[in-house]
N, C-alpha and C positions, 0 to 999 in steps of 0.2 A: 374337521372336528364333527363329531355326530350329536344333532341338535334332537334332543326329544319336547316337541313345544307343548306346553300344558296350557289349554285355554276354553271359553266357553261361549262371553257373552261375545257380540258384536265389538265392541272395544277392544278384544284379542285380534280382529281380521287382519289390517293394516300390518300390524309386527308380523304376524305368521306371511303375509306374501310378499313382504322387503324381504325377511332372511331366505323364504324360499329360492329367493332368486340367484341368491351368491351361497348359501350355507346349504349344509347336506342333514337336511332333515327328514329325521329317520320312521315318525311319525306324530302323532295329535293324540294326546289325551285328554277329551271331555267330559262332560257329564253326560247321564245317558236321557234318551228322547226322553219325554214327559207330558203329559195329557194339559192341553191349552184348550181356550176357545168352549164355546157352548158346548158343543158335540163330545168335550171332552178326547178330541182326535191327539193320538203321539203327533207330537212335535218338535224336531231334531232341532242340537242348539244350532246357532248361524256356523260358527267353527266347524262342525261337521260338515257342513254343504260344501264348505271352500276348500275344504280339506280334499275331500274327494273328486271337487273339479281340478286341484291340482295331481290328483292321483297318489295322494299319501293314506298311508294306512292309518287306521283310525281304529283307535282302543278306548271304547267307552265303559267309564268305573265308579258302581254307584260310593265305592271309596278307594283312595289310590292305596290306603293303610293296611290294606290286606297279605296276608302271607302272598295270593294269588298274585298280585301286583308285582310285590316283592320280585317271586320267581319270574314275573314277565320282564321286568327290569333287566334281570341277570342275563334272560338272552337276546334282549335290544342292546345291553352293556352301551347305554349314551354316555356321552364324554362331560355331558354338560344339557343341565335341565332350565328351562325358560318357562318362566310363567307369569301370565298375562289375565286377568281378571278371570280364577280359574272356578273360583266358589268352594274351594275346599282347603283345606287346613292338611300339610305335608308333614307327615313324622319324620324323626329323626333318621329314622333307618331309610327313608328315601332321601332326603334332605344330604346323607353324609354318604350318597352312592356315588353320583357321580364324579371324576377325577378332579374334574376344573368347577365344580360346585354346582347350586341351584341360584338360577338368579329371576328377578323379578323386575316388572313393570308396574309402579304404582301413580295415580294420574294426582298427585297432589307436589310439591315444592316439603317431603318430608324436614324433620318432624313434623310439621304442622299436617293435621287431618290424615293420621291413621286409621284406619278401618275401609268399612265395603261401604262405604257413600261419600268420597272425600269430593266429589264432583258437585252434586248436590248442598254440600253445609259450606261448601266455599263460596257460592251463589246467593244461598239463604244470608251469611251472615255477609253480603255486601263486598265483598272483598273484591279489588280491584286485578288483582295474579296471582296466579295460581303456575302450576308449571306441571312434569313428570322427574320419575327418579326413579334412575334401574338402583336398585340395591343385592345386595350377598342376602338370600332366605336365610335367616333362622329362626327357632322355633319359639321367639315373640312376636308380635305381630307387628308388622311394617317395622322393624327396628333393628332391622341389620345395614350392616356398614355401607354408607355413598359410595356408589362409583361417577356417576354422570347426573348434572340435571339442568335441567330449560325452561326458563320462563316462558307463562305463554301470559297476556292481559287477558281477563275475562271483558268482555263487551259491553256494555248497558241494555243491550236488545238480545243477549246469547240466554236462551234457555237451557235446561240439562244437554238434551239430545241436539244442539250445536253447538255447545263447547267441548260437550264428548267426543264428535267426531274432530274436531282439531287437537285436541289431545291426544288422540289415536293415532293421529299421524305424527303429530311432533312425536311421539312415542316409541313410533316404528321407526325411524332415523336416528335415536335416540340410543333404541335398541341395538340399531347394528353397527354404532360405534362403539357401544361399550363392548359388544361382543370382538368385534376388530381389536380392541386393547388387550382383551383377555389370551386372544392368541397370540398376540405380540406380547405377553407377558409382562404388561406396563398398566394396567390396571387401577384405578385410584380404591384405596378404600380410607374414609373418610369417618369416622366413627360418628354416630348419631348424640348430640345432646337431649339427654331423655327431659330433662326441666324443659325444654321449648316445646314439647311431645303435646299435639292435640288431639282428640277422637272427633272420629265420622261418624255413626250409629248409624247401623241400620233402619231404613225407614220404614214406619209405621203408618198406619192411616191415622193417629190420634195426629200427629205430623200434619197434618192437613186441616184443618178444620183453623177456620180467618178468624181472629182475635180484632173486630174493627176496634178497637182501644188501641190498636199500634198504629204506630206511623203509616201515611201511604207510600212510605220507601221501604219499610217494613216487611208488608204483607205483599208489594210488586215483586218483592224479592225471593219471595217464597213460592210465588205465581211463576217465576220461571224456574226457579230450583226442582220444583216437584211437578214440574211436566216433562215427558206425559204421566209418569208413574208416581205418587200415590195421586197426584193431580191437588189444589185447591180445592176446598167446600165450603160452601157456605149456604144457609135455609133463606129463602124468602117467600112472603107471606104475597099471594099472586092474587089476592080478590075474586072476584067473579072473572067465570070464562065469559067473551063477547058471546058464544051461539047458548049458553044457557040463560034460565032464569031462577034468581036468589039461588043460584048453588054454591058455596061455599067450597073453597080445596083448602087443605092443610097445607102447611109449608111446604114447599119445593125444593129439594133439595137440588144445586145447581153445582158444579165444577168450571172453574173463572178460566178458560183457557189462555185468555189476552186481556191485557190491560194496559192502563201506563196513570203513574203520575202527574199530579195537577196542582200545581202549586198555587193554592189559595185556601185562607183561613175562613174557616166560617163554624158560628158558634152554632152546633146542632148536635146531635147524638149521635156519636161513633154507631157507622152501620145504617144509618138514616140517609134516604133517594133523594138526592139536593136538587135534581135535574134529570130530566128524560129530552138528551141529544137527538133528535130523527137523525138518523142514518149515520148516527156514532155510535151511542150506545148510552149507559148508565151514569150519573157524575155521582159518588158516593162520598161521605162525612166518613173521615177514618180522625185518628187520635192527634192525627198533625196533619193538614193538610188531606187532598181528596183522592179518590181514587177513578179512574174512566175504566169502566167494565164495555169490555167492547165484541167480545165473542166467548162464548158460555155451551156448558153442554148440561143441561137437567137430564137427573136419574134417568136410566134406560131409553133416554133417546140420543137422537147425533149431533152432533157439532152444528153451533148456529149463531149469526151474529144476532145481536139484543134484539135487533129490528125483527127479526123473524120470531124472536121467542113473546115478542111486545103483541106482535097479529092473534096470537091466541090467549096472552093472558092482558086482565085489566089491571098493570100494574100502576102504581100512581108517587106523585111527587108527594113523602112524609112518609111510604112505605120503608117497612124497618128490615134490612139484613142480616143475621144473627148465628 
């Protein structure tokens, strides 16, 4: 069967080199390079690079919904479209080409957490599993009919970027059974209850910014959901630097890379430095319980644990986070 794989970020690798191995994939369609980084240098997605180590052709489309497309379709004629975290939205007229249909890899346990962050708000709001589900594309979003799905547990210590990559791979194993059934014409489809239907939203930076009035399970949880990308923030007001004198800085804007909860009550101000750990890091007053800020990266500089960010500012116990 002639596989045309549609993919972009990293989260597509794993599917794309399981089926390469046994399926005859005829090529990659991506999005095209894009200016990253200070320099503003193109930047080719990851799919791209693996694509061409495996010596597949590669057709990059700033929209697949074009007449252009269309005609490229007709002389690849794929039997069967796979798409895997692709970033773009497939019309009908692509969608009803292929013989044996359009199918998809979504990284959530659907309905629950449709949309493009379902990895992320599964984290945020605590949740203990999460899974994958290939489903039939059509033109609602995530809400075509079950074929296969897998529970995976999320972790207590799993960030975005390590329960992604276990999804990716449960995904890819995932993927080339339901594609195995589709040949064998045994296929499940499973209609979706749209009442159980939750959204993912795309993430924003207002997403980011620490509400110390929540819980310290709360805001842990959002610390790992949104790393690396929009990351945590929060201001803190840093005193004097040791090597000046009466110089005053503005708040610090800071991204909480690591933390963890601390289970102890203590009556202070959500956001208020209850404790300065040497060689831990921050003990912080949240709305229930504490929070340990343990490595941090302030505005435009690098990643550092508290200890290293402590040698240059004079932060102090009553200091407020906000």
């Amino acid at each position: 069967m002639k596989i045309l794989f549609f993919g972009s970020s990293k989260f597509s690798i794993p599917g794309l080199k399981i089926l390469n191995k046994s399926e005859n994939i005829i090529g990659v369609v991506c999005q095209p390079d894009k200016p990253a980084g200070r320099g503003l240098q193109l930047k080719a997605p990851l799919i791209k690079e693996v694509a061409l180590e495996l010596k597949l052709p590669v057709f990059q489309q700033d929209s697949v919904n074009t007449p252009e497309f269309l005609s490229k379709l007709k002389t690849l004629v794929p039997e069967l479209i796979v798409v895997v975290s692709f970033g773009q939205i497939l019309s009908n007229e692509v969608l009803n080409y292929p013989k044996n249909s359009c199918i998809n890899l979504h990284p959530s346990l659907l309905p629950k957490y449709r949309g493009p962050a379902p990895i992320q708000w599964a984290i945020a709001n605590g949740e203990k599993t999460t899974g994958v589900t290939t489903i039939f594309l059509i033109d609602a979003v995530d809400s075509g009919d079950i074929m296969l799905q897998r529970s995976v547990d999320i972790k207590f210590t799993d960030t975005y970027e390590i329960l992604s990559e276990r999804l990716a791979e449960e995904g890819a194993i995932l993927l080339k059974e339901t594609i195995g059934l589709i040949k064998n014409g045994n296929v499940p489809r499973i209609k979706q209850d749209n009442s159980l239907g939750t959204y993912a939203p795309l993430l924003k930076r207002f997403n980011s910014a620490i509400d110390w009035n929540k819980s310290a399970i709360e805001i842990y949880n959002l610390i790992r959901a949104f790393n690396p990308w929009p990351g945590t923030f929060t201001k803190l007001w840093s005193g004097e630097r040791r090597q000046t004198i009466n110089r005053k800085l503005n708040d610090v804007l800071i991204k909480i890379l690591e933390a963890e909860t601390i289970e102890k009550d203590i009556v202070k101000k959500p956001g208020e430095i209850i404790e300065i750990i040497k060689g831990t890091g921050l003990l912080i007053a949240t709305g229930e319980n504490c929070l340990l800020i343990k490595k941090i990266q302030p505005a435009g500089k690098r990643a550092m644990s508290v200890d290293e960010f402590l040698h240059g500012h004079n932060v102090k116990i009553g200091g407020i986070l906000k």
